[in-house]
Backbone bond lengths (Angstrom), bond angles and torsions (degrees), N, CA, C in turn:
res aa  C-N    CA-C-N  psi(-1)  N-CA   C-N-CA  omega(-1)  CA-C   N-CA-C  phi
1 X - - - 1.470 - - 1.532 108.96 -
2 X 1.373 126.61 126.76 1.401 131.52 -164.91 1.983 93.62 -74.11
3 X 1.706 92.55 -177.57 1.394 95.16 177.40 1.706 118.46 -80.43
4 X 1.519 97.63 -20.89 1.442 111.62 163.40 1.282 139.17 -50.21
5 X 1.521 105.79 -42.72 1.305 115.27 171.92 1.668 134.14 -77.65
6 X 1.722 82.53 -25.48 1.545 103.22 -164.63 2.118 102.04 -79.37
7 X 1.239 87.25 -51.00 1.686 92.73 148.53 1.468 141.72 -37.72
8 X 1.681 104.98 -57.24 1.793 106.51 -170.25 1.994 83.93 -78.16
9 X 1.514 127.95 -32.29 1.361 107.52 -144.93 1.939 83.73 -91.06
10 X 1.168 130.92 7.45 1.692 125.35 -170.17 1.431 101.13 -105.55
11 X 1.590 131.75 -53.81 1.573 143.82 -153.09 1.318 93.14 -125.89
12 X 1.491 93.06 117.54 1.762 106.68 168.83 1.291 100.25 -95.90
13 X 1.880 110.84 163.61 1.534 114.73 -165.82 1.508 104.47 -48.30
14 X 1.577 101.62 -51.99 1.504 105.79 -159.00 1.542 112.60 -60.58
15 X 1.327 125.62 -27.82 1.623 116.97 160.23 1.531 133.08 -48.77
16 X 1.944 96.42 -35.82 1.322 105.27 -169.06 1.369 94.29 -72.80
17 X 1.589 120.13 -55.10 1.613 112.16 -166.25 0.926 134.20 -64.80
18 X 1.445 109.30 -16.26 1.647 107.37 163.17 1.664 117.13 -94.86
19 X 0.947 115.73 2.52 1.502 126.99 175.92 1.647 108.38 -84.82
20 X 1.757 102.54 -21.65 1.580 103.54 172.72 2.015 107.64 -131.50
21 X 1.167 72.38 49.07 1.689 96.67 161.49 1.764 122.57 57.76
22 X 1.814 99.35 26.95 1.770 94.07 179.64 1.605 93.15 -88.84
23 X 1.499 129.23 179.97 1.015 143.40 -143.70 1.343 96.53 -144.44
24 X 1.618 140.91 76.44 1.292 139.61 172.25 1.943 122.58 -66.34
25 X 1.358 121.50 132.96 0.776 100.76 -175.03 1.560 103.70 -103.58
26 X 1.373 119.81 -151.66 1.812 129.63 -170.47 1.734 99.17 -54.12
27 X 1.315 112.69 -25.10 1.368 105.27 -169.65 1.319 129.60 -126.21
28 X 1.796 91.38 43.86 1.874 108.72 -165.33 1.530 97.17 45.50
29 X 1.195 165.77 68.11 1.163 151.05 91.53 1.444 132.46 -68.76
30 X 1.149 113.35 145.71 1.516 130.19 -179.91 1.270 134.07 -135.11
31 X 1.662 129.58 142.54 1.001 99.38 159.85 1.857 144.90 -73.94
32 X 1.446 109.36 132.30 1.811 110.30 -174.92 1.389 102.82 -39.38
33 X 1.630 112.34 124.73 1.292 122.05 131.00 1.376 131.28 -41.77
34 X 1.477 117.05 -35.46 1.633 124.43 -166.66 1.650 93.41 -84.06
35 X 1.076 141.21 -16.78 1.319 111.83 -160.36 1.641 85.01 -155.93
36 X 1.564 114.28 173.12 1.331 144.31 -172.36 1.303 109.92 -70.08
37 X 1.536 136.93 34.16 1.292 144.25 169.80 1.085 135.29 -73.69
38 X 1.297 119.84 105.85 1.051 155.57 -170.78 1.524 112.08 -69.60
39 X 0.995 114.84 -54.41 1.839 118.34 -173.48 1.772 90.12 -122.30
40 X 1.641 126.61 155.38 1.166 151.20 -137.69 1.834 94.44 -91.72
41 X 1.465 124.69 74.08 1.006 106.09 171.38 1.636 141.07 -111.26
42 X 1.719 86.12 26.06 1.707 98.22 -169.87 1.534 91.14 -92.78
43 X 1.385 128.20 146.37 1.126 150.97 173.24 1.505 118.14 -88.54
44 X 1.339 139.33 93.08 1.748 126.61 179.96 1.648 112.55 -105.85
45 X 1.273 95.95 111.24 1.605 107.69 -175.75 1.352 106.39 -89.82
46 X 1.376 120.13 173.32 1.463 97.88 165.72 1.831 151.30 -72.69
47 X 1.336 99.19 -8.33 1.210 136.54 161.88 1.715 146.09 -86.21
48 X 1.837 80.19 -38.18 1.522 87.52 -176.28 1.562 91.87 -160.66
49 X 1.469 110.58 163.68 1.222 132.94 -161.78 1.664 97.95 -117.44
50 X 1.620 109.76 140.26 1.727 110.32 165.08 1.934 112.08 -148.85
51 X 1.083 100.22 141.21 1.310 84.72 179.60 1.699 103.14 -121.92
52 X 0.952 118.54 135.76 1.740 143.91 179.51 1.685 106.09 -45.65
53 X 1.528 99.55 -43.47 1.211 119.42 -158.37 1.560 110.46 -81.80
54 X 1.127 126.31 -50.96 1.839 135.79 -155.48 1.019 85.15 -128.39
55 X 1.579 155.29 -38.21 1.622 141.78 -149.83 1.210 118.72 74.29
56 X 1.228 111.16 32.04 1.490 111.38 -165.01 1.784 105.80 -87.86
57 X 1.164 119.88 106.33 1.774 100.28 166.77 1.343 114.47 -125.42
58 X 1.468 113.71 -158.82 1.188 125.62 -170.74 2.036 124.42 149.00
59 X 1.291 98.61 -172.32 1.540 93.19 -175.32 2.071 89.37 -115.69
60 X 1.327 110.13 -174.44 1.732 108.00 -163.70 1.580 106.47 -66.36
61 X 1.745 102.34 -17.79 1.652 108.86 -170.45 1.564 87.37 -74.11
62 X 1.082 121.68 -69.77 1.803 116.96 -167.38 1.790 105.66 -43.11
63 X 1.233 127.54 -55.50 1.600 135.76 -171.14 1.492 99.71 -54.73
64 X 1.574 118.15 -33.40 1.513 105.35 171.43 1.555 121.96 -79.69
65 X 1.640 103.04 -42.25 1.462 97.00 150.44 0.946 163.99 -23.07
66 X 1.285 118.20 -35.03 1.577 159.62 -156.96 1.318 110.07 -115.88
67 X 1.561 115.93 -47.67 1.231 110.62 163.68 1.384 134.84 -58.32
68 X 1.459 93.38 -47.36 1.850 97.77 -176.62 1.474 109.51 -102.86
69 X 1.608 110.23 0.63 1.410 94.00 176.34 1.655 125.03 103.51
70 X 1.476 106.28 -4.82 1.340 133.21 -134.78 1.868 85.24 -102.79
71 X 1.566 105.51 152.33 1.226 115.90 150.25 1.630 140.80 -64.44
72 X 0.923 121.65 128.70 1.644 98.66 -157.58 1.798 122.26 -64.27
73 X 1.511 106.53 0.77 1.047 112.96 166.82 1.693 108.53 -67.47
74 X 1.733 89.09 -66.65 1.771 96.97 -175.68 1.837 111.96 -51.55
75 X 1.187 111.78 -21.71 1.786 115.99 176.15 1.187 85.65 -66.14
76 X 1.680 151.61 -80.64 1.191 148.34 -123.63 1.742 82.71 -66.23
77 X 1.478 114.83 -75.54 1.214 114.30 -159.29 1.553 105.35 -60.46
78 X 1.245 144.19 -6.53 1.389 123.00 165.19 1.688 116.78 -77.39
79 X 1.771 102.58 -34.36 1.567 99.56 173.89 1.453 112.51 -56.46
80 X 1.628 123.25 -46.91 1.303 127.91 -166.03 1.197 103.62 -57.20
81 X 1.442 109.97 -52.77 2.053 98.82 -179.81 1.476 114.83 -64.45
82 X 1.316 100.00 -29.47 1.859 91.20 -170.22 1.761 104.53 -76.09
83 X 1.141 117.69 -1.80 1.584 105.92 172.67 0.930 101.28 -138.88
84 X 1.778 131.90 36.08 1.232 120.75 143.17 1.266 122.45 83.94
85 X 1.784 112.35 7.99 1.570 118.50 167.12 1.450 124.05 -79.48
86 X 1.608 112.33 -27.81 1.768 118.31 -167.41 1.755 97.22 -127.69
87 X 1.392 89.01 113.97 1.830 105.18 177.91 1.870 90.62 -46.49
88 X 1.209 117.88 -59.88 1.400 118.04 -165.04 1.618 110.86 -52.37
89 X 0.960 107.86 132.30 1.512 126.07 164.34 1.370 130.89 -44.71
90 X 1.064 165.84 164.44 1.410 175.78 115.07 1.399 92.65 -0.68
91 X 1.309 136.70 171.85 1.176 135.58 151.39 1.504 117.30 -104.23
92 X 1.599 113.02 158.31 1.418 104.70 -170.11 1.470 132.92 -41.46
93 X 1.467 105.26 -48.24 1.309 139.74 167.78 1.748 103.14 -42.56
94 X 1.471 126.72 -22.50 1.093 89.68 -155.63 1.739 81.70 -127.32
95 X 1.201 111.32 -12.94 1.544 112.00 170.50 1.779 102.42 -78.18
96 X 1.166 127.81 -23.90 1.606 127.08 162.09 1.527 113.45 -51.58
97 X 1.439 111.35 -39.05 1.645 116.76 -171.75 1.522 115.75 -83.94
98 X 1.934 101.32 -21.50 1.376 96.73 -166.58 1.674 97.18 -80.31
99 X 1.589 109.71 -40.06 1.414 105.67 164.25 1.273 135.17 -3.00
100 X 1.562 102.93 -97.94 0.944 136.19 136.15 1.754 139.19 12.44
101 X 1.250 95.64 -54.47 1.586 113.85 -169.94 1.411 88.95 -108.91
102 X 1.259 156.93 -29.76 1.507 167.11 154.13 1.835 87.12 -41.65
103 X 1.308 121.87 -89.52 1.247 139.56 162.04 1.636 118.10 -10.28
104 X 1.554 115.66 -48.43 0.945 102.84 -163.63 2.552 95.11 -96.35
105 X 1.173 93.66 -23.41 1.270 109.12 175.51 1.388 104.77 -53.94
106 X 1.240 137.38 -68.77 1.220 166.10 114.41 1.801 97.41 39.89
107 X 1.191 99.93 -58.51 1.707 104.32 -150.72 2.037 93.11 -92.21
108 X 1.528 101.22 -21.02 1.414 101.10 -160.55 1.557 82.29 -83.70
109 X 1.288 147.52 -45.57 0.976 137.26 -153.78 1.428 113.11 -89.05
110 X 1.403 121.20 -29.12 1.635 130.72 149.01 1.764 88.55 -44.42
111 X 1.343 126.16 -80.51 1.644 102.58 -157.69 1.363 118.81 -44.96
112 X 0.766 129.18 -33.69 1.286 149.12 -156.67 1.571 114.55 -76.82
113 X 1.422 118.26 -42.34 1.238 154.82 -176.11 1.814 91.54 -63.28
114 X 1.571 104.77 -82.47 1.087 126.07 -178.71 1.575 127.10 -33.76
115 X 1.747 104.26 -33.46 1.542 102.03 -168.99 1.552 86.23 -88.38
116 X 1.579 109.19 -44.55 1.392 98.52 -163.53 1.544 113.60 -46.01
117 X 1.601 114.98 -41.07 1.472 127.00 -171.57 1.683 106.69 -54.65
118 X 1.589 100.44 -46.22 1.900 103.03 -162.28 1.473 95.39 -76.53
119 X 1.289 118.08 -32.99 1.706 119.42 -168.06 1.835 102.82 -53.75
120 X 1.689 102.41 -50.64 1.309 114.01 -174.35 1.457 115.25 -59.49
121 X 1.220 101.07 -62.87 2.024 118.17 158.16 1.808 106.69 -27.48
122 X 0.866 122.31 -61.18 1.882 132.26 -179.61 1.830 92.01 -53.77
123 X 1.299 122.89 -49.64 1.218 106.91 -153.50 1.700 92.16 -94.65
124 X 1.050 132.03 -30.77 1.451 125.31 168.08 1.799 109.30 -47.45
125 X 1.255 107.39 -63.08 1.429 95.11 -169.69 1.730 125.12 -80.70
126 X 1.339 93.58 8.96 1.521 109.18 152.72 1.604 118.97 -81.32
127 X 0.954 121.91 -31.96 1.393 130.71 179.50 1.442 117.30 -79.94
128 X 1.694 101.11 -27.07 1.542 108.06 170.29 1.543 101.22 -65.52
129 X 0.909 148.02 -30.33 1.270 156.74 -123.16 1.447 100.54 -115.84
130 X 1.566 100.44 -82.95 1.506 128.95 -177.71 1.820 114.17 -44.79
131 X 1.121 108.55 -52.22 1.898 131.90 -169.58 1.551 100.04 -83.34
132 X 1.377 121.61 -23.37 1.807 112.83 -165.09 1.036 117.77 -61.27
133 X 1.383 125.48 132.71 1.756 138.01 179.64 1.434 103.37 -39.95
134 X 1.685 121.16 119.75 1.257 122.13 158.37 1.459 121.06 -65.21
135 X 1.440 115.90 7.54 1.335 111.30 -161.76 2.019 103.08 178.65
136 X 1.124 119.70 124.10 1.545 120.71 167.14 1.473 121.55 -19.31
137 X 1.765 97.56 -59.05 1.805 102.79 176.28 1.313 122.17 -68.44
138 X 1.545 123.09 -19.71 1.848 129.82 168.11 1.299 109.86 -32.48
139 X 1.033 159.01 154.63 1.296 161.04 -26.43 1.799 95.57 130.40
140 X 1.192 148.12 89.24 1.688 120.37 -173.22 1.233 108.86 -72.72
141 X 1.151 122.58 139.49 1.798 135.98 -171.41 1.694 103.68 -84.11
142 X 1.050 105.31 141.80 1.643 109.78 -159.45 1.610 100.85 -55.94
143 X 1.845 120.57 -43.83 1.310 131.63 169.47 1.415 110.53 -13.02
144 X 1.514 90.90 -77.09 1.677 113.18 -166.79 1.681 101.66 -41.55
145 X 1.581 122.31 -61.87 1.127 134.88 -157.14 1.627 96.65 -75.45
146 X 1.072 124.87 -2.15 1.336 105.50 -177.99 1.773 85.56 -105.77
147 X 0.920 128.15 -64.18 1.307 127.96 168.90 1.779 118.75 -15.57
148 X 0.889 117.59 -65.12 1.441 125.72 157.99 1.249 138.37 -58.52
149 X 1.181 121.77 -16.35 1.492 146.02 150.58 1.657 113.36 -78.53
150 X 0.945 128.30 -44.53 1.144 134.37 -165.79 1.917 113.84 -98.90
151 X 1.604 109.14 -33.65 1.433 101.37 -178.10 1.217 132.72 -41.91
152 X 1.478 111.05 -39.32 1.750 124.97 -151.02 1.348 88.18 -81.71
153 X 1.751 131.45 -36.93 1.229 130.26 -146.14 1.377 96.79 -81.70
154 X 1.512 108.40 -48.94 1.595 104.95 -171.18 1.542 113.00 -83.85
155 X 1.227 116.83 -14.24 1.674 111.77 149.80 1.667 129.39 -37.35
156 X 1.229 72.17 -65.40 1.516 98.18 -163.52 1.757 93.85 -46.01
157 X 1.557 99.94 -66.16 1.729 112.84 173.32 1.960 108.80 -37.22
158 X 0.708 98.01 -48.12 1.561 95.23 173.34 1.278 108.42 -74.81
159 X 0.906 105.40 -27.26 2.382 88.09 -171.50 1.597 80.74 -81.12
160 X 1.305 141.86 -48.05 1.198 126.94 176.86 1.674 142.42 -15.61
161 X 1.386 83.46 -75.38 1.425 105.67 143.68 1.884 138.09 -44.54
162 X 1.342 97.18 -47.15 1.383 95.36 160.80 1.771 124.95 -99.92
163 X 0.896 129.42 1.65 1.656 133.58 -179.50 1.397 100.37 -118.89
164 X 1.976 123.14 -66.80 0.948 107.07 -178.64 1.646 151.41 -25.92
165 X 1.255 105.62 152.45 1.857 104.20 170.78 1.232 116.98 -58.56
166 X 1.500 138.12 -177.32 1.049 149.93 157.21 1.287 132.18 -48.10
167 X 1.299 102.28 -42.01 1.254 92.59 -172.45 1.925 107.38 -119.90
168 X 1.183 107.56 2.93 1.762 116.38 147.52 1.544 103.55 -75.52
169 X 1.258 152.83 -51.67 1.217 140.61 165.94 1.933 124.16 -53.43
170 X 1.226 103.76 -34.93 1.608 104.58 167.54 1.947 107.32 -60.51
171 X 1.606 85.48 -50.42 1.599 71.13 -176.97 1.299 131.77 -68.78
172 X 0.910 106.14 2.61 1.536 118.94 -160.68 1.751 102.91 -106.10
173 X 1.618 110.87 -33.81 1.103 97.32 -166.67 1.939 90.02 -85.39
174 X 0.807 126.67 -50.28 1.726 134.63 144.67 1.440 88.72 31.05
175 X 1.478 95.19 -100.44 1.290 136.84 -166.59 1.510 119.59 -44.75
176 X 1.668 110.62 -27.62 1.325 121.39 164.52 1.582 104.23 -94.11
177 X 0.739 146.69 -12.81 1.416 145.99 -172.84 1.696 110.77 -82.86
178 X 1.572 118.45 -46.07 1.140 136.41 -178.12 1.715 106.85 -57.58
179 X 1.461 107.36 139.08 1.034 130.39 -162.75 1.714 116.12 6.60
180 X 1.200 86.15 79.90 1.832 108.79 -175.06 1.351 113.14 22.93
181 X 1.142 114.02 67.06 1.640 108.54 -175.85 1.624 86.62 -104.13
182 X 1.351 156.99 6.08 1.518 143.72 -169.75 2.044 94.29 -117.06
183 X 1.632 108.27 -46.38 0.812 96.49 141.52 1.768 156.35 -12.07
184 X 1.407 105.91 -79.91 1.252 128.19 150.77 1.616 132.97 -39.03
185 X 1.317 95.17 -58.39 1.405 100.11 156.14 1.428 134.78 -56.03
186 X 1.580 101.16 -49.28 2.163 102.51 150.88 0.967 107.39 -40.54
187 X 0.696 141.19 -96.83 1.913 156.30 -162.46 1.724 100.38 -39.41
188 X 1.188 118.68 -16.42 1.401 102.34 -164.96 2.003 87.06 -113.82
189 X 0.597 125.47 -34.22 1.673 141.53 165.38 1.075 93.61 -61.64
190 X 1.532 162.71 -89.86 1.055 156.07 177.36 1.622 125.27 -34.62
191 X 1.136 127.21 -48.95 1.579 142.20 138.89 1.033 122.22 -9.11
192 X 1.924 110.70 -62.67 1.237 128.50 -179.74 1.295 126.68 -71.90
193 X 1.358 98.83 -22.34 1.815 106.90 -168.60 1.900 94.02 -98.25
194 X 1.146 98.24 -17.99 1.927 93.69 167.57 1.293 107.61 -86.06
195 X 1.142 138.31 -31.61 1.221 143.24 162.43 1.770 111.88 -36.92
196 X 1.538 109.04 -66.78 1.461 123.02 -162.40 1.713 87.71 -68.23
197 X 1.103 126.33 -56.33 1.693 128.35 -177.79 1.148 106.34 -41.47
198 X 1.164 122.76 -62.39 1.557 130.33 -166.89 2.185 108.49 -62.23
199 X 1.330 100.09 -17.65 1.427 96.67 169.49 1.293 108.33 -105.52
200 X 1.611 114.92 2.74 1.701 108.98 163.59 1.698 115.41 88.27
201 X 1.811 86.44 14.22 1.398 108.10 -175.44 1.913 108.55 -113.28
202 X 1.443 106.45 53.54 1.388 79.22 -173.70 1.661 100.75 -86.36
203 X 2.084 82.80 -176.16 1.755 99.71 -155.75 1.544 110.39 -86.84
204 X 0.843 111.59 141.63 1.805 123.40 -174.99 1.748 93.52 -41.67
205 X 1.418 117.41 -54.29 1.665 112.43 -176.76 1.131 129.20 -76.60
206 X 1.461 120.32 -11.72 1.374 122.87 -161.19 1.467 94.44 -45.91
């Protein structure tokens, strides 16, 4: 039995993809690695993978492929080591790519992290501004109070990102990455700033 076979018939997609960090929800869906997806449109069957979105398919050997970049030989032999079927190792060539593609993942999701953080940061300290009590007896506007609650934290998260070490910024971007909470925050930063427009109030930073 080749290494091919012994592979597609041992690790179903859905082991591999969460073993390399996609996030399936109730209905094996995810969001695509291959493309700019936003809402969960890759499909994982038990056999084969499809996504709605880019057309991307394949069987678990191609989805590892694809991920790291890898030949579908070197995919077979990275699944086999990573679950412990092939004593033999990855080959150099293909532990260079997984690097690499970790590395280059790595940096896209730090950017990503970052705008979402400063975008949010711009619209907080507009709100400090915009929402502040004209007076002791005013009423505080939920804006303001979220603004003031929230600045120091997402500062701080941003100077992180830009001053921090290496590996205080991995964790961090980690930690924002996990179950779309940076995500969320786009969408909720974006929301808000249609919100302030739509009352003809937009924000000094947008």
């Amino acid at each position: 039995m080749s290494i091919f076979e012994i592979v597609k018939e041992t690790i179903s997609i859905r082991q591999a993809a969460e073993c390399y960090g996609l996030k399936l929800n109730h209905n094996n869906m995810a969001c695509c690695p291959f493309h700019n997806d936003r809402h969960p449109s890759l499909k994982l069957n038990e056999d084969y993978f499809f996504c709605f979105g880019c057309g991307a398919k394949g069987d678990v050997i191609d989805l590892v492929a694809r991920l790291f970049n890898l030949t579908s030989y070197e995919a077979a032999q990275k699944l086999a080591a990573d679950f412990g079927l092939d004593p033999k190792p990855p080959t150099a060539a293909a532990m260079v790519k997984t690097k690499r593609s970790y590395i280059r993942q790595f940096r896209e999701d730090e950017m990503l992290c970052f705008r979402v953080l400063t975008d949010y940061l711009h619209l907080l300290e507009d709100w400090k501004v915009r929402y502040a009590p004209k007076t002791t007896e005013d009423t505080l506007d939920d804006h303001f109070v979220e603004a003031c609650q929230m600045h120091c934290h997402i500062e701080y998260m941003a100077d992180v990102l830009t001053v921090g070490d290496l590996e205080e910024r991995v964790a961090l971007v980690d930690k924002l990455m996990q179950d779309g909470k940076i995500t969320f925050l786009q969408e909720y930063t974006a929301r808000k700033k249609k919100e302030v427009a739509h009352h003809g109030e937009e924000p000094e930073n947008a």
